[in-house]
C-alpha positions as CSV (number, residue, x, y, z in Angstrom):
1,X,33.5,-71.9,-11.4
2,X,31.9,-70.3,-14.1
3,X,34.2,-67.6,-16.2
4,X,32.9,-64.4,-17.6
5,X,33.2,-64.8,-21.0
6,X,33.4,-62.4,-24.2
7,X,30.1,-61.2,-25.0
8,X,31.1,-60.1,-28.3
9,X,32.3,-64.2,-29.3
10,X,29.1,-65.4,-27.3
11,X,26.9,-63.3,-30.0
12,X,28.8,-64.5,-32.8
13,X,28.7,-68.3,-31.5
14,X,24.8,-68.0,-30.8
15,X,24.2,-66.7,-33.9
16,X,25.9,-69.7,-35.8
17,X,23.8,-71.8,-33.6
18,X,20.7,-70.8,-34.5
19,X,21.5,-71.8,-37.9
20,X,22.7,-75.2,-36.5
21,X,19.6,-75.8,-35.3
22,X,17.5,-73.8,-38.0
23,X,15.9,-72.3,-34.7
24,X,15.6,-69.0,-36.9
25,X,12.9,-68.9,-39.7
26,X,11.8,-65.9,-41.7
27,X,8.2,-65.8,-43.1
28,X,4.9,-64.2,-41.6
29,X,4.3,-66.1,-37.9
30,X,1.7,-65.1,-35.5
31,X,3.7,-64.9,-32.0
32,X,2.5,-65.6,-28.2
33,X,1.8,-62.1,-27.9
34,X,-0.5,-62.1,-30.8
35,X,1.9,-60.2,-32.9
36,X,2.3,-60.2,-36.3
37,X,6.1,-60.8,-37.1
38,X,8.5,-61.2,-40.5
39,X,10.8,-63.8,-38.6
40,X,10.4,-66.6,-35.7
41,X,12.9,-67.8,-33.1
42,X,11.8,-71.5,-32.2
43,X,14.0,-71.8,-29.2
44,X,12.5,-75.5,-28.8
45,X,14.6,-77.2,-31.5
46,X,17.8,-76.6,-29.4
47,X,17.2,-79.4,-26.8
48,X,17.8,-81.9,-30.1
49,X,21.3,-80.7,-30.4
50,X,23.0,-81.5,-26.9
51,X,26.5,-79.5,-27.4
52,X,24.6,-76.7,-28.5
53,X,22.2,-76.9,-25.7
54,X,25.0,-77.6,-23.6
55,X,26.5,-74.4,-24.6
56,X,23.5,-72.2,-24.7
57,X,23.5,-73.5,-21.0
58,X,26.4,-72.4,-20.2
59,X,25.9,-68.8,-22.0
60,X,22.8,-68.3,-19.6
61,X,25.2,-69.3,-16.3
62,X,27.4,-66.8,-17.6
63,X,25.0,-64.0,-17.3
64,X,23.2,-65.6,-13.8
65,X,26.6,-66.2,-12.4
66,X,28.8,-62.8,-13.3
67,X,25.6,-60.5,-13.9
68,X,23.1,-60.9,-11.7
69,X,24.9,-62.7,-8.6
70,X,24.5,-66.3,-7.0
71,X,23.3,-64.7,-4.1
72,X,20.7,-62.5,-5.5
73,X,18.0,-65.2,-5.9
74,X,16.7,-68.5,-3.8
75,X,15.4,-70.3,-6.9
76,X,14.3,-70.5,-10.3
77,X,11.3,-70.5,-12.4
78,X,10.9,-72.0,-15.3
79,X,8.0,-70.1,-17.9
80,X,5.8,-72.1,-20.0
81,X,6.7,-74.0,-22.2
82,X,9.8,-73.3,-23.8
83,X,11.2,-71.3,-20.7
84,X,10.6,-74.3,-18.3
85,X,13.5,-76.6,-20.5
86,X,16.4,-74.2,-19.9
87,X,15.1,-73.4,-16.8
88,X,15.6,-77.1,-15.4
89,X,18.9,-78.0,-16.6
90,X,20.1,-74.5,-15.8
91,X,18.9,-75.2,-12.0
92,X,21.0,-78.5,-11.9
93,X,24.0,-76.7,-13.0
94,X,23.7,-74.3,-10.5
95,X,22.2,-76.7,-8.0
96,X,19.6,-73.9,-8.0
97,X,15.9,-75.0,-6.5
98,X,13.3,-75.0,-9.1
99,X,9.7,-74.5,-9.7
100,X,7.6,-73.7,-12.8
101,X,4.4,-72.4,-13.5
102,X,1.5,-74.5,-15.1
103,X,0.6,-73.6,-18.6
104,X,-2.9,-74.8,-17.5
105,X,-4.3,-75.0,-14.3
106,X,-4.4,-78.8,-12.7
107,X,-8.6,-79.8,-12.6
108,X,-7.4,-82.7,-9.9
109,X,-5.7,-82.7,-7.2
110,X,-4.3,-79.4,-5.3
111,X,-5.3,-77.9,-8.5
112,X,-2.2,-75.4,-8.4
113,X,-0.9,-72.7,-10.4
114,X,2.9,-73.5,-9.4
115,X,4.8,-77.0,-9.0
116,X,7.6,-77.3,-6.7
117,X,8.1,-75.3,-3.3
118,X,7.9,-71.9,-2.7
119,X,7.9,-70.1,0.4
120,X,7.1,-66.1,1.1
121,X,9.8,-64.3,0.9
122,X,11.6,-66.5,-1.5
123,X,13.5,-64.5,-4.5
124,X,12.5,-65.9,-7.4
125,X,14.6,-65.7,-10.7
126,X,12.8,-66.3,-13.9
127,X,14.1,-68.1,-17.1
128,X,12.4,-67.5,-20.7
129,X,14.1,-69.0,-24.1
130,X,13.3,-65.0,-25.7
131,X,11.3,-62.0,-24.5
132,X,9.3,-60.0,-27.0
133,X,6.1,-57.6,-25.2
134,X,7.2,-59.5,-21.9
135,X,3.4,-60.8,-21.9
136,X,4.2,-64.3,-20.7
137,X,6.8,-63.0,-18.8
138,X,4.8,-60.8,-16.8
139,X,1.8,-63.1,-16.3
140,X,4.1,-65.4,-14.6
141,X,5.7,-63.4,-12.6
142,X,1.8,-62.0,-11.0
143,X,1.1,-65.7,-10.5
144,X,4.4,-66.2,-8.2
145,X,4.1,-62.9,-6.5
146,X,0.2,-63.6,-5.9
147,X,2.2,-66.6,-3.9
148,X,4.6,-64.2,-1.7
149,X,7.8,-65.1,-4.0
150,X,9.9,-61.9,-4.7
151,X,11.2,-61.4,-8.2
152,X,13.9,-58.6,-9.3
153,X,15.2,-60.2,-12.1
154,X,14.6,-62.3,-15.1
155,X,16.7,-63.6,-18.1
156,X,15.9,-65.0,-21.7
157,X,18.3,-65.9,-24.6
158,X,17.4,-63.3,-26.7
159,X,15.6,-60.3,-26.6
160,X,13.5,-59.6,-30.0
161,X,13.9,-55.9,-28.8
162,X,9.6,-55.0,-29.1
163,X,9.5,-53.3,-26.1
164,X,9.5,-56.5,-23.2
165,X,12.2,-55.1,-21.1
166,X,10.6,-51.9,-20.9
167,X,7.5,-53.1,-20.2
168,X,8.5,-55.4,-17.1
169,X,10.2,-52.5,-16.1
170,X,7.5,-51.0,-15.0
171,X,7.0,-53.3,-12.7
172,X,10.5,-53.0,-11.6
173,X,12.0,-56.4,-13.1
174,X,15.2,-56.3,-14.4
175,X,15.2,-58.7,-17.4
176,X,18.7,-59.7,-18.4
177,X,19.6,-61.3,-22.0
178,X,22.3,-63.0,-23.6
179,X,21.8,-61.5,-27.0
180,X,19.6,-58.6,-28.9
181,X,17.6,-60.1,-31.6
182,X,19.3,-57.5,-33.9
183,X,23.2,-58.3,-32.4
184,X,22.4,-61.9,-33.7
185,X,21.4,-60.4,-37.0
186,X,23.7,-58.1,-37.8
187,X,26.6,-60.8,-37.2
188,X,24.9,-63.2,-39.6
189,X,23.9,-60.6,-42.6
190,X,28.0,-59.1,-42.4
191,X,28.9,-63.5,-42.7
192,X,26.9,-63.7,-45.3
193,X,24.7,-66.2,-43.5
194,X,21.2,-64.4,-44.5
195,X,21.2,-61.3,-46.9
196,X,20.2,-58.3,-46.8
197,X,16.4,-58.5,-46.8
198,X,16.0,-60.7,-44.0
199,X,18.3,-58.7,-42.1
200,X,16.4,-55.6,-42.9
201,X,12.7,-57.6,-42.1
202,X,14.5,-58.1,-38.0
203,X,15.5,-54.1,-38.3
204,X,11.5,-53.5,-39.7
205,X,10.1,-55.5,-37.0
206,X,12.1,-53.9,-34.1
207,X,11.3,-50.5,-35.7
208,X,7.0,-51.1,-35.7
209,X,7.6,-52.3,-31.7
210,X,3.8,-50.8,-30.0
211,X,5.8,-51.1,-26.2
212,X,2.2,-52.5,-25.2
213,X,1.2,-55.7,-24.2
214,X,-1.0,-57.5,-27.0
């Protein structure tokens, strides 16, 4: 049985974490989406630390489990790459079904775009580490509903809050997170964790957000 837990303690905990794991770097990084951006998230450090990966886990469950509903999806699909290693432990928690998409297209064999089974009709749940223009998001989701999967919903760990939700949207997704890049922010600039110009170079960023895919 998984518990609904506090969001407002989940933010704080996450935000400690990504310390922990120095998951959070500040600089100028060019992002999937081709964006410029005054900080990173590197979401792929986590799986080094198990009890915070076990945790993160568990703060994703929280949101599939008392959010969007057990019975609201068939399986799960993992996005490449980061997406795929949440994705997989997060199906054998739930003793979900899982499939993921192919960050390159196989040159041998049944040369698919997807691994794993999925049938028409199948509701499909998708699982990113963070969501920023919803790019990848969205070019995933095209490939499994080129395939007759179904997909109302998605969910990330944090939302960097540049216009991804909106944009997915569109195409009537609902994408779910566990935090908002600036929640995570705010609760480490009033700890004292990072000062004030780093927490104003997340506001920045958020503020020059295009809403368009790059």
């Amino acid at each position: 049985m998984v518990l609904k837990e506090n969001r407002n303690l989940i933010i704080r905990e996450l935000a400690k974490s990504l310390v922990k794991t120095q998951s959070l770097k500040f600089g100028v990084f060019k992002l999937t989406s081709g964006k410029m951006s005054s900080y990173y998230i590197d979401l792929r450090l986590v799986p080094s630390y198990p009890k915070v990966f076990k945790r993160i886990i568990e703060m994703y469950t929280n949101i599939i489990v008392n959010e969007i509903g057990l019975s609201n999806f068939d399986l799960l699909c993992g996005i490449p790459t980061s997406g795929l290693v949440f994705a997989s432990a997060i199906a054998y928690y739930l003793e979900k079904p899982l499939i993921y998409i192919r960050k390159d297209v196989k040159a041998h064999g049944t040369q698919k775009n997807i691994e794993g089974v999925l049938k028409p009709g199948d509701r499909v749940l998708l699982i990113d580490d963070l969501i920023t223009t919803g790019s990848s998001l969205m070019a995933s989701a095209e490939i499994v509903l080129g395939e007759g999967g179904v997909i109302n919903d998605a969910i990330v760990l944090v939302d960097r809050e540049e216009g991804g939700i909106e944009n997915l949207s569109k195409s009537n997704i609902r994408v779910h997170y566990v935090a908002k890049v600036s929640e995570l922010a705010k609760e480490l600039y009033e700890n004292n964790i990072i000062g004030e110009e780093e927490y104003n170079a997340v506001l920045k960023q958020i503020e020059k957000k295009d809403k368009g895919f790059s």
